[in-house]
N, CA, C and O atoms as a MOPAC input file, in Angstrom:
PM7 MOZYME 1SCF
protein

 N    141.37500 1   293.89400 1   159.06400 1
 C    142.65300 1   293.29800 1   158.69100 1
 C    142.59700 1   292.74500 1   157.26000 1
 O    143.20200 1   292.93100 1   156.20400 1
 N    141.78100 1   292.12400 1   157.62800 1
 C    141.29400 1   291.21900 1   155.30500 1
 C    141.03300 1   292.35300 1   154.47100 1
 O    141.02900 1   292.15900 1   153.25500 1
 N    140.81500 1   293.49600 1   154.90800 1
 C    140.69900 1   294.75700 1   153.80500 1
 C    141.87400 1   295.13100 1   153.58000 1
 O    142.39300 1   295.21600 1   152.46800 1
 N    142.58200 1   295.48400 1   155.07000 1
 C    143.96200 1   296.11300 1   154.90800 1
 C    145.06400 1   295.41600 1   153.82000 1
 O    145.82700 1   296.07400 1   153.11300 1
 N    144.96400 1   293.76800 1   153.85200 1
 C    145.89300 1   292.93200 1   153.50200 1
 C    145.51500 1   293.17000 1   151.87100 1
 O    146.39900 1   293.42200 1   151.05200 1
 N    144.07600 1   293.05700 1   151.50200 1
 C    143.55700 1   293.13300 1   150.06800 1
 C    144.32500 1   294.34300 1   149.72500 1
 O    145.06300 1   294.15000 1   148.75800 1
 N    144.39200 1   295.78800 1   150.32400 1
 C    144.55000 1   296.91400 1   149.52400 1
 C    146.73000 1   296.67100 1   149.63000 1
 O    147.53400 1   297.05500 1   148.77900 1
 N    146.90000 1   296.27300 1   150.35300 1
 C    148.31900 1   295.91800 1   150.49300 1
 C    148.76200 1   295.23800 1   149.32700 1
 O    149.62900 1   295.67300 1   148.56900 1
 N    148.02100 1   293.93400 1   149.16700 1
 C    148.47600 1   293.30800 1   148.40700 1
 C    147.98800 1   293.95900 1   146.58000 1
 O    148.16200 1   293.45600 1   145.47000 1
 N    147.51800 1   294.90600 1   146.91100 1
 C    147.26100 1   295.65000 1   145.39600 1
 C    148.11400 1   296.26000 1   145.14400 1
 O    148.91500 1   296.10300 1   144.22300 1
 N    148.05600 1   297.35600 1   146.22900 1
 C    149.18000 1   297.92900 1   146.13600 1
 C    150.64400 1   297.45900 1   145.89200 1
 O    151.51400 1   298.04800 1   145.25000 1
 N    150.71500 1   296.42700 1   146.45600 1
 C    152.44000 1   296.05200 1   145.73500 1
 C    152.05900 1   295.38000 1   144.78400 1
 O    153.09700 1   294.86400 1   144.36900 1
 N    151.19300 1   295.02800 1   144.12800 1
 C    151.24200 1   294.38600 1   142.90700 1
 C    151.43900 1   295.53600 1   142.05400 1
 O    152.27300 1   295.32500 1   141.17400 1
 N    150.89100 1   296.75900 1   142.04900 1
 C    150.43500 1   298.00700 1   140.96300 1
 C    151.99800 1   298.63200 1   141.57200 1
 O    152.76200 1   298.90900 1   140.64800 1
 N    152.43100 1   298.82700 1   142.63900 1
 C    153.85200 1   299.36200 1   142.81900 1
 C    154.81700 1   298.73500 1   142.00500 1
 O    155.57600 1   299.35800 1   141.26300 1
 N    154.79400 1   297.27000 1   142.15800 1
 C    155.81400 1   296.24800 1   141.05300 1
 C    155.59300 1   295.95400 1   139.75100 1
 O    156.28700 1   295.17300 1   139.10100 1
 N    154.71300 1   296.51100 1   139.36700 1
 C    154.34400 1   295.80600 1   138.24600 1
 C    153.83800 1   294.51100 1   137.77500 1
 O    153.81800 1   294.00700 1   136.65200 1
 N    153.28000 1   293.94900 1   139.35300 1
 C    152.72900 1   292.67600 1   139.24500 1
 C    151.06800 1   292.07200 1   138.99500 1
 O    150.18500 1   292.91400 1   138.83800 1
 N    150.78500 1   290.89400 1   138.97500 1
 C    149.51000 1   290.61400 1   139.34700 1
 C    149.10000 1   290.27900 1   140.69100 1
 O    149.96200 1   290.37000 1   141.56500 1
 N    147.59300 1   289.79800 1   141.10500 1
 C    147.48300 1   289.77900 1   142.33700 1
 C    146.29400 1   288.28600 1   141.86100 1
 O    145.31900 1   288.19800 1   141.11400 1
 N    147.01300 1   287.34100 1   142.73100 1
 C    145.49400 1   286.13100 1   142.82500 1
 C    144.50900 1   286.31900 1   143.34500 1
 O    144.39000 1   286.49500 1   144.55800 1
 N    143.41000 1   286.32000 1   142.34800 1
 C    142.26200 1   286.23700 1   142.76200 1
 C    142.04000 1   285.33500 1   143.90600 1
 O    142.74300 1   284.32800 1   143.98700 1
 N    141.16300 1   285.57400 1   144.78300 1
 C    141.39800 1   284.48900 1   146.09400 1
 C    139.75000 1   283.60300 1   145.82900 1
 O    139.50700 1   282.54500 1   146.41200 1
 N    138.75400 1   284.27200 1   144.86200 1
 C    138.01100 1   283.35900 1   144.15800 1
 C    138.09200 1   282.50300 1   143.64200 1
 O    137.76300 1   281.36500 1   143.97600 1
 N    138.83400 1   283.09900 1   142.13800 1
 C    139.22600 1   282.07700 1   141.54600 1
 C    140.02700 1   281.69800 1   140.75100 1
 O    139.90300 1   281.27000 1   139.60300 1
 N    141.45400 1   281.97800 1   141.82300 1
 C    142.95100 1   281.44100 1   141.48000 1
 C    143.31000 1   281.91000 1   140.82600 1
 O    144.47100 1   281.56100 1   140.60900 1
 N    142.87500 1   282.87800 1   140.05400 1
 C    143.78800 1   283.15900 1   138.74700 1
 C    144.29700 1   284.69500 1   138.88400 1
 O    143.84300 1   285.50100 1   139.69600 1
 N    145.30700 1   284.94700 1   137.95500 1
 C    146.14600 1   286.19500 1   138.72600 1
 C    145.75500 1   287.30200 1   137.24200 1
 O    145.68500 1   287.05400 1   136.03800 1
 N    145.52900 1   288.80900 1   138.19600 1
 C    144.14000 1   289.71100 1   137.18700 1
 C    145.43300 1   290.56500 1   137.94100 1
 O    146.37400 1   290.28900 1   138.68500 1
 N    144.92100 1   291.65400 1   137.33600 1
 C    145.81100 1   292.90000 1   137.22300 1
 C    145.31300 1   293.62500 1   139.19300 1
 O    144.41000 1   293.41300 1   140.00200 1
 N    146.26200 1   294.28900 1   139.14000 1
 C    145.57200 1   295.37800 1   140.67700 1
 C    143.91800 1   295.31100 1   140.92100 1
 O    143.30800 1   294.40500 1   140.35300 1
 N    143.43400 1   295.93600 1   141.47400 1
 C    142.09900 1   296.21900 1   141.66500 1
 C    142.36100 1   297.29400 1   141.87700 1
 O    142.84300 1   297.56800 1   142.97600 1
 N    142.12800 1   298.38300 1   140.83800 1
 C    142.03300 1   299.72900 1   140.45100 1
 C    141.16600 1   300.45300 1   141.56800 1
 O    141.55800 1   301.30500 1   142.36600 1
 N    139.97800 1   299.94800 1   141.44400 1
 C    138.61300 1   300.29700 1   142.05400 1
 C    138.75200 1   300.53900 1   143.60500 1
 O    138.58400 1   301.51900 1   144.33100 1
 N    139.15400 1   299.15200 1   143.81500 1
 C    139.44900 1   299.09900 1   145.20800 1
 C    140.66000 1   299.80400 1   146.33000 1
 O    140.73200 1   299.94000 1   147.55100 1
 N    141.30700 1   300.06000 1   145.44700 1
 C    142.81800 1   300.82600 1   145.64200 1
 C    142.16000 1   302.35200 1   145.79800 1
 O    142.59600 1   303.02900 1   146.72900 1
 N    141.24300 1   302.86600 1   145.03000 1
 C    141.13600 1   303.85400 1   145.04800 1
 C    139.51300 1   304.30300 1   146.01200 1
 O    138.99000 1   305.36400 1   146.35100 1
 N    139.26300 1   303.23900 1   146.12400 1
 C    137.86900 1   303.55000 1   147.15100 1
 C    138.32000 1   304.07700 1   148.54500 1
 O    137.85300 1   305.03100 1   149.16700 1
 N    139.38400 1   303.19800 1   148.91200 1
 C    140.46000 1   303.64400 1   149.94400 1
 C    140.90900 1   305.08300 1   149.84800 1
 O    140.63800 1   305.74200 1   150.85200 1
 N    141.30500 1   305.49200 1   149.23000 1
 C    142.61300 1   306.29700 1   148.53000 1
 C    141.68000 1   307.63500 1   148.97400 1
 O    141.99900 1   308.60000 1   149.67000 1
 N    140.53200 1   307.35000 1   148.36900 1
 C    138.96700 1   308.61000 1   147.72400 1
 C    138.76300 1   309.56100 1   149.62100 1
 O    138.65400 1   310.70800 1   150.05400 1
 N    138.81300 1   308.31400 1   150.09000 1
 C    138.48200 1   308.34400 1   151.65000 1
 C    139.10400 1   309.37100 1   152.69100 1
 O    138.55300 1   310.02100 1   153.57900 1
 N    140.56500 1   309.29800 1   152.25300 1
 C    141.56200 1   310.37900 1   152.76600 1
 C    141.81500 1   311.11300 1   151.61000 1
 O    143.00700 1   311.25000 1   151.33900 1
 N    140.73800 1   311.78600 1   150.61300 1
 C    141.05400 1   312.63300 1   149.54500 1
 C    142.57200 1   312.55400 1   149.08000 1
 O    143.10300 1   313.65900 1   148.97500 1
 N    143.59400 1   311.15100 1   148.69700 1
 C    144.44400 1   311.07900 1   147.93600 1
 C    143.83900 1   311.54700 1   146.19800 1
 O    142.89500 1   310.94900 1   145.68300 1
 N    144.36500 1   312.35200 1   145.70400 1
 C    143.76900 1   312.87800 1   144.86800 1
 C    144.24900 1   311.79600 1   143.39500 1
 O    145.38600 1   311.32200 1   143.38500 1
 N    143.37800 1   311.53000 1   142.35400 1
 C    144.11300 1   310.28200 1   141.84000 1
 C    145.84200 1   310.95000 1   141.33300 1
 O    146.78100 1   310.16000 1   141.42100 1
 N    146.04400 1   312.02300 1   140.96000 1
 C    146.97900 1   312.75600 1   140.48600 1
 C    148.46400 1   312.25200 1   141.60600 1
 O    149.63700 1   312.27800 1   141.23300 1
 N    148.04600 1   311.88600 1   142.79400 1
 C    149.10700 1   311.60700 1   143.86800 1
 C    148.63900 1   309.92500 1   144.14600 1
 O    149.01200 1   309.33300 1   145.15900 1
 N    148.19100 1   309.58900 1   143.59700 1
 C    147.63000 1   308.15200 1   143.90600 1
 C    149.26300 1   306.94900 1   143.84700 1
 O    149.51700 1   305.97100 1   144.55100 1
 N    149.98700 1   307.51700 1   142.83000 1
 C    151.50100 1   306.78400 1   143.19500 1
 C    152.18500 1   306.63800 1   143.82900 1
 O    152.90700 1   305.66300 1   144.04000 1
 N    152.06700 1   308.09800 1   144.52000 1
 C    153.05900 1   308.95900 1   145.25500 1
 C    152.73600 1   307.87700 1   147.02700 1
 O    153.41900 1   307.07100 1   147.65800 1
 N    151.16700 1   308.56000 1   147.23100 1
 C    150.66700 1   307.27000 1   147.99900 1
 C    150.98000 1   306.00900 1   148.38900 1
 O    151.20000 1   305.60800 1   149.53200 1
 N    150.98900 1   305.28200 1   147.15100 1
 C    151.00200 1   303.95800 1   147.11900 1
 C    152.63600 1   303.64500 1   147.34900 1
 O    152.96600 1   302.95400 1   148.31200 1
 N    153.33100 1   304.01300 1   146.71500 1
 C    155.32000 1   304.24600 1   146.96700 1
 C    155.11400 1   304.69300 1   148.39200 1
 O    155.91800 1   304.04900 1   149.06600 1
 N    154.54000 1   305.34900 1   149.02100 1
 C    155.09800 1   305.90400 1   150.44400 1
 C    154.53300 1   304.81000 1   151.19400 1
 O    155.50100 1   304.33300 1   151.78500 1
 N    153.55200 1   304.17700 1   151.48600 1
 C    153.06200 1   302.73700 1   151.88900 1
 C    153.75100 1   302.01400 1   151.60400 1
 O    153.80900 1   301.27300 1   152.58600 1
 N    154.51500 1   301.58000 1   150.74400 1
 C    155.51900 1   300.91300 1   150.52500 1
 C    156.69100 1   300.51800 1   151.29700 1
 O    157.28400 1   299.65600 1   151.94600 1
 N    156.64300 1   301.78200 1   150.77900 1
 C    158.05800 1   302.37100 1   151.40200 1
 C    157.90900 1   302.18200 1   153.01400 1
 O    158.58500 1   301.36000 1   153.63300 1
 N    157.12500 1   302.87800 1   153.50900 1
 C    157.14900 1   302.43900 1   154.86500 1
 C    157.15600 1   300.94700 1   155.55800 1
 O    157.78500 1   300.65200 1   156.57400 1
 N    156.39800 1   300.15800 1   154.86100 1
 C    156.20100 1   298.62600 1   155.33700 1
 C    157.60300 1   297.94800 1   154.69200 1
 O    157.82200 1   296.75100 1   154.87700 1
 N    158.27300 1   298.54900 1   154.14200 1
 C    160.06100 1   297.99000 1   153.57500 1
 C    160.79200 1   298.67000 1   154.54700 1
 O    161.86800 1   298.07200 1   154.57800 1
 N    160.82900 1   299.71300 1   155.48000 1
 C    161.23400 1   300.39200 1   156.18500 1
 C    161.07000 1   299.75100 1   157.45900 1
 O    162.03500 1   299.61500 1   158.21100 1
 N    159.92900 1   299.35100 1   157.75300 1
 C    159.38000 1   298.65200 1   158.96700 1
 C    160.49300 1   296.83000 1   159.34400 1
 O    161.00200 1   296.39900 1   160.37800 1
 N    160.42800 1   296.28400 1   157.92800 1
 C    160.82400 1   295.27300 1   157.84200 1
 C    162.72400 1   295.04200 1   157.88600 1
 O    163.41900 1   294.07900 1   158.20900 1
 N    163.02300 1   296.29700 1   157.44000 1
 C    164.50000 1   296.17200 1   157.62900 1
 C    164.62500 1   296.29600 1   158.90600 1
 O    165.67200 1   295.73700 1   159.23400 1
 N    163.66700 1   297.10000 1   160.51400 1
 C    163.59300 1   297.05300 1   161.40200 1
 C    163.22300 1   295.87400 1   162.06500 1
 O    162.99200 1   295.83300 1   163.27400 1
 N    163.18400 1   295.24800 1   161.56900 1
 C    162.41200 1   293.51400 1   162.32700 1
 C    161.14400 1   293.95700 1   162.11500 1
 O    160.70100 1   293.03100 1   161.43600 1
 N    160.32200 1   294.68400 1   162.22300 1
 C    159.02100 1   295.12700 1   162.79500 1
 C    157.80900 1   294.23700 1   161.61900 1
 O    158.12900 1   293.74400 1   160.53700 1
 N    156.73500 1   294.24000 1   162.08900 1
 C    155.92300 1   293.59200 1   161.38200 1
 C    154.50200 1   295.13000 1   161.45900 1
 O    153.97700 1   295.77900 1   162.36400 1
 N    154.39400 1   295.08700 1   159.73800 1
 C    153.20000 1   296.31600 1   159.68100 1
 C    152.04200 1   296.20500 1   160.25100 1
 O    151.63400 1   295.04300 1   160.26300 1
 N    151.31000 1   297.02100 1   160.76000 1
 C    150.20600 1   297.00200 1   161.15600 1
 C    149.39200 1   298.31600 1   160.63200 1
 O    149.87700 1   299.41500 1   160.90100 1
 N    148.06100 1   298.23800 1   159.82400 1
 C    147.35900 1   299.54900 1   159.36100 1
 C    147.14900 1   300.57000 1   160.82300 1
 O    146.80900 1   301.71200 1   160.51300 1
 N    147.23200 1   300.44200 1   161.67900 1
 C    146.82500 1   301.03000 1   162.62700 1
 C    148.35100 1   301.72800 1   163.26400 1
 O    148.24700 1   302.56400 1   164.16100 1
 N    149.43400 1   301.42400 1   162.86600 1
 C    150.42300 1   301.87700 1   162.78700 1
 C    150.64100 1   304.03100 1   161.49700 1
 O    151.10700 1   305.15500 1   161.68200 1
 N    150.01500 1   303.36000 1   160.54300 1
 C    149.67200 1   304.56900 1   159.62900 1
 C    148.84900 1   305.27200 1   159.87200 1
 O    147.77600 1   304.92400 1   159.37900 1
 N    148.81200 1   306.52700 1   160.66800 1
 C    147.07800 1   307.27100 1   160.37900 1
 C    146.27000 1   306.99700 1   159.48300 1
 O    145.17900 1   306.44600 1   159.62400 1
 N    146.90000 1   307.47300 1   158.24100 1
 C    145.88900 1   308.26000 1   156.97300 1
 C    145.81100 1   307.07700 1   156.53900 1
 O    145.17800 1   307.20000 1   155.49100 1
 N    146.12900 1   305.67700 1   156.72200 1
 C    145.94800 1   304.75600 1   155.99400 1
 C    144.81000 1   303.70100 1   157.01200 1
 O    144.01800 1   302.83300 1   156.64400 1
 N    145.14700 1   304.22800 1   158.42700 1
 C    143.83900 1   303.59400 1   159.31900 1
 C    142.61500 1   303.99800 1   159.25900 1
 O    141.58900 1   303.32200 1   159.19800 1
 N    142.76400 1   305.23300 1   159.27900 1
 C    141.79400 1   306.15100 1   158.70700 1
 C    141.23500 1   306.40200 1   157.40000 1
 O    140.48600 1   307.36800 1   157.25200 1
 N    141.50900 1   305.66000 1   156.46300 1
 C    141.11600 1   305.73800 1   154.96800 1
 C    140.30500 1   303.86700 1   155.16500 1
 O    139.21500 1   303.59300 1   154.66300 1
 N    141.12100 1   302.88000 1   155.95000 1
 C    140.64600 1   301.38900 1   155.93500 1
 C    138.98400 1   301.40200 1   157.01200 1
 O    138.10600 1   300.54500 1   156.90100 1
 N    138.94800 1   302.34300 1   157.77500 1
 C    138.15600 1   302.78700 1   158.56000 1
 C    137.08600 1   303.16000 1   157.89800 1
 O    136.03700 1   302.52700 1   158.01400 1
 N    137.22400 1   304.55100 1   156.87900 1
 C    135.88400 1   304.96800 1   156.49800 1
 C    135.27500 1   304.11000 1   155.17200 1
 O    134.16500 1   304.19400 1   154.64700 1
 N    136.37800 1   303.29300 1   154.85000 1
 C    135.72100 1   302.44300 1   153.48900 1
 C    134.90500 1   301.30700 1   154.25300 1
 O    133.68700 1   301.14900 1   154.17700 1
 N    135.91500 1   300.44400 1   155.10100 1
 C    134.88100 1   299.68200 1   156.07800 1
 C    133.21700 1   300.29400 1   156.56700 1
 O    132.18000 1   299.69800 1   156.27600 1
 N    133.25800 1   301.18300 1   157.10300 1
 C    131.90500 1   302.05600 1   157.35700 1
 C    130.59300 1   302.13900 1   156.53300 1
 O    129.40800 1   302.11500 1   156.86500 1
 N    131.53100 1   302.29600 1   154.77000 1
 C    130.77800 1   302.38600 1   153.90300 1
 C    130.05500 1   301.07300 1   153.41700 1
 O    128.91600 1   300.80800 1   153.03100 1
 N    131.59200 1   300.14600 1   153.66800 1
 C    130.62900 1   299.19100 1   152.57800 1
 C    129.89200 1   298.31300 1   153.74700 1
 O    129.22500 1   297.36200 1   153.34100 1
 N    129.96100 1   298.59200 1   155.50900 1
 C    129.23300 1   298.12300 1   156.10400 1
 C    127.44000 1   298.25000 1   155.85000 1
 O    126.53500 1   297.42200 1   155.95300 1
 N    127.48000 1   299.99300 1   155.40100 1
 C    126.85200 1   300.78400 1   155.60500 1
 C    125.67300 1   300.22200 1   154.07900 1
 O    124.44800 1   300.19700 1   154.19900 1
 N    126.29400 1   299.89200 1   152.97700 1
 C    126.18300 1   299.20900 1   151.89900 1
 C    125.43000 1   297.94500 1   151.84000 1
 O    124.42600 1   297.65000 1   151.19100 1
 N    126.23800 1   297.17700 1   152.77500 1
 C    125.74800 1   295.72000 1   152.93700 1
 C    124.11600 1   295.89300 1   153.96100 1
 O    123.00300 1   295.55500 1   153.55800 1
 N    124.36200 1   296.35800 1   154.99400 1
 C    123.17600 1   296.74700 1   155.99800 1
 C    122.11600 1   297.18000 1   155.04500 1
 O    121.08500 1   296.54500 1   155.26700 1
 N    121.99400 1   298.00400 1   154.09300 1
 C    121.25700 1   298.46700 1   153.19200 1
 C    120.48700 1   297.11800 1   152.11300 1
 O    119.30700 1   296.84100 1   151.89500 1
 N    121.70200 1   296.55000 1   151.65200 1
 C    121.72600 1   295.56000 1   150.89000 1
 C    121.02500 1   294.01900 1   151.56400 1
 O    120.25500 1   293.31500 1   150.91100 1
 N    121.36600 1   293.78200 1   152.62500 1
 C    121.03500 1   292.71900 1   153.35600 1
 C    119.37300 1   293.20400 1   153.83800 1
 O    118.80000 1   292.23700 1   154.34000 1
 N    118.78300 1   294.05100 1   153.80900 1
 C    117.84200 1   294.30800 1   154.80600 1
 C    116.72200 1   294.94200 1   153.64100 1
 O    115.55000 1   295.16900 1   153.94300 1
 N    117.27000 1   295.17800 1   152.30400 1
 C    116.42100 1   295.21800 1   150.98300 1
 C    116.17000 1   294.02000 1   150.51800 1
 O    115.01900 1   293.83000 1   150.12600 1
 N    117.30300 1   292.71900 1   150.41400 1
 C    117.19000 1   291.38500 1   150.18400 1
 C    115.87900 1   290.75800 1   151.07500 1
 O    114.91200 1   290.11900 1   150.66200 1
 N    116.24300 1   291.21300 1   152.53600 1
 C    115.07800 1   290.42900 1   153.87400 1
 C    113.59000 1   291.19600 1   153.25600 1
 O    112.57900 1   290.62100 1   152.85200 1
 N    113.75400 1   292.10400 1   153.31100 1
 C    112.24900 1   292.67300 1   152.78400 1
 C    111.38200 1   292.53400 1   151.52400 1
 O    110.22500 1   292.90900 1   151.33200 1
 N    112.51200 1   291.69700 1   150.46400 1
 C    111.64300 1   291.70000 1   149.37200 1
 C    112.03600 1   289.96700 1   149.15400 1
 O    111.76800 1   289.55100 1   148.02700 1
 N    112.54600 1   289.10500 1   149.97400 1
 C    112.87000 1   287.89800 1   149.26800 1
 C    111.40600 1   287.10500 1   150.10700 1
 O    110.74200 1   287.48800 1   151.07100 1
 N    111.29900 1   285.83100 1   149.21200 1
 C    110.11600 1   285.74500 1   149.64600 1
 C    111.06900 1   283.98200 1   150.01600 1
 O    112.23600 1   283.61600 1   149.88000 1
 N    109.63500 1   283.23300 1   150.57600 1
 C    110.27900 1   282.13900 1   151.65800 1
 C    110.96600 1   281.41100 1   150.06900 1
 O    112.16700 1   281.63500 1   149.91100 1
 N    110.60200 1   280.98600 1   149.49000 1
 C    111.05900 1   280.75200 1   148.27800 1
 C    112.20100 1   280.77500 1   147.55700 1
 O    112.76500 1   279.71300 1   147.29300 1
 N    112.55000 1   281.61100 1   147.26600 1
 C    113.87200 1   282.66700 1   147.25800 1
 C    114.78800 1   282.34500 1   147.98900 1
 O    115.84700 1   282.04800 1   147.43700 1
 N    114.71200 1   282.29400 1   149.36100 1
 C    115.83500 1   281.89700 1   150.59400 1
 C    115.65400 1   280.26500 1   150.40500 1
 O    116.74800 1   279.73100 1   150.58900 1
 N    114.86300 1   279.52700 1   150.16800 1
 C    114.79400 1   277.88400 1   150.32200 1
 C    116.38800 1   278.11700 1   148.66600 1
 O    117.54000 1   277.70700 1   148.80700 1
 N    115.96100 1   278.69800 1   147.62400 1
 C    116.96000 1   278.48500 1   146.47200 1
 C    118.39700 1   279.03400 1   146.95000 1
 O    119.33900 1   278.67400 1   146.24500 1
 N    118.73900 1   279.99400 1   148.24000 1
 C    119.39700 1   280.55100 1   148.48800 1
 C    120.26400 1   279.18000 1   149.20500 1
 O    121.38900 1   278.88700 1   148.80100 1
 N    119.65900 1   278.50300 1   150.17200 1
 C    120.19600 1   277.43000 1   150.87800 1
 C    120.06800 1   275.83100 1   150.05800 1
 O    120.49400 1   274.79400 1   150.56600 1
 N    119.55000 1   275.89300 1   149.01900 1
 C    119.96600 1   274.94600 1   148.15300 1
 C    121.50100 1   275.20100 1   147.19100 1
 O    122.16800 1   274.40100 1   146.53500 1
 N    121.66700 1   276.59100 1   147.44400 1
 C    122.76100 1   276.82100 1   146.83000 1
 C    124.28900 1   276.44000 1   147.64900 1
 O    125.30100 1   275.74300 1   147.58100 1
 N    123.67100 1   277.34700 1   148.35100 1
 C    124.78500 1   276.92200 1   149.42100 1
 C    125.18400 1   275.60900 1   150.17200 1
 O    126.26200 1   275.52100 1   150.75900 1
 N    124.22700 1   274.54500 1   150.12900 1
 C    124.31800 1   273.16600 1   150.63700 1
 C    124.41800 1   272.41200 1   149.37500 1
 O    124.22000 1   271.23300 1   149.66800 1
 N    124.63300 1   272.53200 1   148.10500 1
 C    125.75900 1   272.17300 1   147.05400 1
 C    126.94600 1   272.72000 1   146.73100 1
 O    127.80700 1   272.13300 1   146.07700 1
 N    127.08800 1   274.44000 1   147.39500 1
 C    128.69900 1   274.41900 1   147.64400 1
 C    129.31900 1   273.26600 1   148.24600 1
 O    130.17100 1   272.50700 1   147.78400 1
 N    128.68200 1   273.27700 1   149.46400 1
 C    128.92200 1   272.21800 1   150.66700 1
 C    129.55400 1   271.05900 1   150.18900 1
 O    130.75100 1   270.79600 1   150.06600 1
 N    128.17000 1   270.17400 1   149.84800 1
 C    128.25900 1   268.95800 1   149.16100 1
 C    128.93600 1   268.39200 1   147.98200 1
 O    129.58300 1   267.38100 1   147.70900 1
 N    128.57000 1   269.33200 1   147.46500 1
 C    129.32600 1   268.75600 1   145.71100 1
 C    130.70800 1   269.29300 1   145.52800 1
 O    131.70100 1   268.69400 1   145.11500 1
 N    130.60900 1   270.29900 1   145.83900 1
 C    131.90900 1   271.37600 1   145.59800 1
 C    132.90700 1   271.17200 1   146.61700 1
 O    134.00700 1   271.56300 1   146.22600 1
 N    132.91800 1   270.59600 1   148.04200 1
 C    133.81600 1   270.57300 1   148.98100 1
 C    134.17000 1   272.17200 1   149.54700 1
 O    135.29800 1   272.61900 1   149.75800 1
 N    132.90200 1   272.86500 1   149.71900 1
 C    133.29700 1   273.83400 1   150.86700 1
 C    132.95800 1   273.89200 1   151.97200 1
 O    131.93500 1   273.25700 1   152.23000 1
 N    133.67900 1   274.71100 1   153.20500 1
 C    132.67300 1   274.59700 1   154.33400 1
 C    131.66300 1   275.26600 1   154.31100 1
 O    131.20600 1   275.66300 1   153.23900 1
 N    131.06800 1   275.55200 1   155.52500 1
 C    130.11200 1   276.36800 1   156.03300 1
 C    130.70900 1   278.16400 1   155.66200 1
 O    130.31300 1   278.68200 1   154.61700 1
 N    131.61400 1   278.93300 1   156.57700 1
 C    131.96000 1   280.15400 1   155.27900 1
 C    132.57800 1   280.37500 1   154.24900 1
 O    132.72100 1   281.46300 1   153.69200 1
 N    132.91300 1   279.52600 1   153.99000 1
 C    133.49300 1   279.46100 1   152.38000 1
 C    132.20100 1   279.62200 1   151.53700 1
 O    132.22500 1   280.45700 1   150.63300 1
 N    131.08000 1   278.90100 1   151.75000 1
 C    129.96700 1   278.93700 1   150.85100 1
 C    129.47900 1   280.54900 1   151.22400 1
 O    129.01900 1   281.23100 1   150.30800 1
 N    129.58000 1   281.03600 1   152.39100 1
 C    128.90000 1   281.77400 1   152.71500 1
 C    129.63300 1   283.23500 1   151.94500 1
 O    129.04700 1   284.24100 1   151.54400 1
 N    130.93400 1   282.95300 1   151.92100 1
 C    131.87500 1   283.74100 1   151.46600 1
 C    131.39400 1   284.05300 1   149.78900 1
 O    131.03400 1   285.08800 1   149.22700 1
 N    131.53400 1   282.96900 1   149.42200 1
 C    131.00700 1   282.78700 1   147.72200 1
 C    129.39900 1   283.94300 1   147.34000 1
 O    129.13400 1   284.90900 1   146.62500 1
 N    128.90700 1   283.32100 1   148.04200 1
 C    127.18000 1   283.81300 1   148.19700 1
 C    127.66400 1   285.38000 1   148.23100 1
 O    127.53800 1   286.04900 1   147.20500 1
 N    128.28300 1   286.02800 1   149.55500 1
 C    128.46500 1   287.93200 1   149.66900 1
 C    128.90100 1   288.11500 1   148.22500 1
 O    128.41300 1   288.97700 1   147.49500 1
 N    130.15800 1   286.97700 1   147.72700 1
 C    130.92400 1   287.90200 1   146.55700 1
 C    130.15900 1   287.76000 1   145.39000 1
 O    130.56400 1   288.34800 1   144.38700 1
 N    129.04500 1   287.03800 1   145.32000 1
 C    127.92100 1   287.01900 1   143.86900 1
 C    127.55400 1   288.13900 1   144.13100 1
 O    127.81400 1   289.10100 1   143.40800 1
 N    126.62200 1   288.23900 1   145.63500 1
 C    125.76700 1   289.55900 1   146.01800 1
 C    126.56600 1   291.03400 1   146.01100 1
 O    126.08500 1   292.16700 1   146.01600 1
 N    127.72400 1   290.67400 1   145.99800 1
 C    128.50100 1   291.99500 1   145.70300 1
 C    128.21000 1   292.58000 1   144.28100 1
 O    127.75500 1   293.71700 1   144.15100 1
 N    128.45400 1   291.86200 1   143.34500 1
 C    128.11900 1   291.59900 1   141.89800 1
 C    126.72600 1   292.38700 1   141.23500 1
 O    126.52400 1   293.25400 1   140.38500 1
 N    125.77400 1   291.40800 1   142.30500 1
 C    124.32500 1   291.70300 1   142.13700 1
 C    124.33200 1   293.11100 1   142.51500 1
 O    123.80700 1   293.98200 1   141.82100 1
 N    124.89400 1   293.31700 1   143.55200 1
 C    124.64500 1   295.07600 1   144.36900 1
 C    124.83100 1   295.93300 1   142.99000 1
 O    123.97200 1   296.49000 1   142.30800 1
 N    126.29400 1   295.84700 1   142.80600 1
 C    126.88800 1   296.69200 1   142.11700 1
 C    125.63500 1   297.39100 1   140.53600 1
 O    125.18100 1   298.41500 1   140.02600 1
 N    125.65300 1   295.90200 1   140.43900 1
 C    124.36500 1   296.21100 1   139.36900 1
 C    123.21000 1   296.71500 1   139.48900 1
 O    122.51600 1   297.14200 1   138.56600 1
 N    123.00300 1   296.69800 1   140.37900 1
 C    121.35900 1   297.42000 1   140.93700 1
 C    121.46400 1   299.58200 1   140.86600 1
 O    120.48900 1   300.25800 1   141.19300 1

């Protein structure tokens, strides 16, 4: 559902001509290109139809709403099926990622890992996944770079 809503909310930002808030850190950045299209890649939307796409998603969830109806990705095939195999991947990503981290971090490493996170806590005023939240989206960062 938090994927579906992310690529939704890109999508009507890049359909309108709008920005989209960062849900990090507040501030409003253009579409997420990347992410729009990691989706997109999944059900071979070819980038050449990548508009066409994004207008017909649209279009349908404006279609839905003049009906009373409230959208659901699982309502769209090619769009359940595109939120499906990206989920898979970046499960598939993280499992990789999480289990290269366990094998090479040493006790050390994880003591700085939970000093980090118990000054989100403390100093910063987050909870328990909010910090935890923060921590994936650095390690997303870190991945990418590796």
């Amino acid at each position: 559902m938090r994927l579906c809503a992310n690529y939704i909310d890109n999508v009507k930002a890049y359909t309108q001509k709008e920005k989209v808030r960062n849900q990090f850190t507040g501030m409003d950045e253009e579409p997420d290109e990347r992410l729009m299209r990691s989706i997109e890649e999944k059900i071979e939307i070819p980038e050449s139809r990548k508009e066409d796409f994004r207008r017909e998603i649209m279009n349908y969830i404006g279609a839905l709403a003049i009906e009373g109806k409230k959208f659901n990705y699982k309502m769209n095939e090619r769009l359940h099926k595109a939120l499906e195999l990206k989920l898979f991947e970046d499960q598939k990503d993280s499992i990789k990622l999480t289990s290269l981290v366990s094998s090479v971090t040493d006790k050390d490493t994880q003591e700085k890992i939970e000093i980090v996170k118990t000054r989100l806590i403390k100093d910063f005023g987050y909870d328990e996944i909010s910090a935890t939240d923060v921590l994936h989206y650095v390690a997303q960062f870190l991945h990418v770079g590796m």
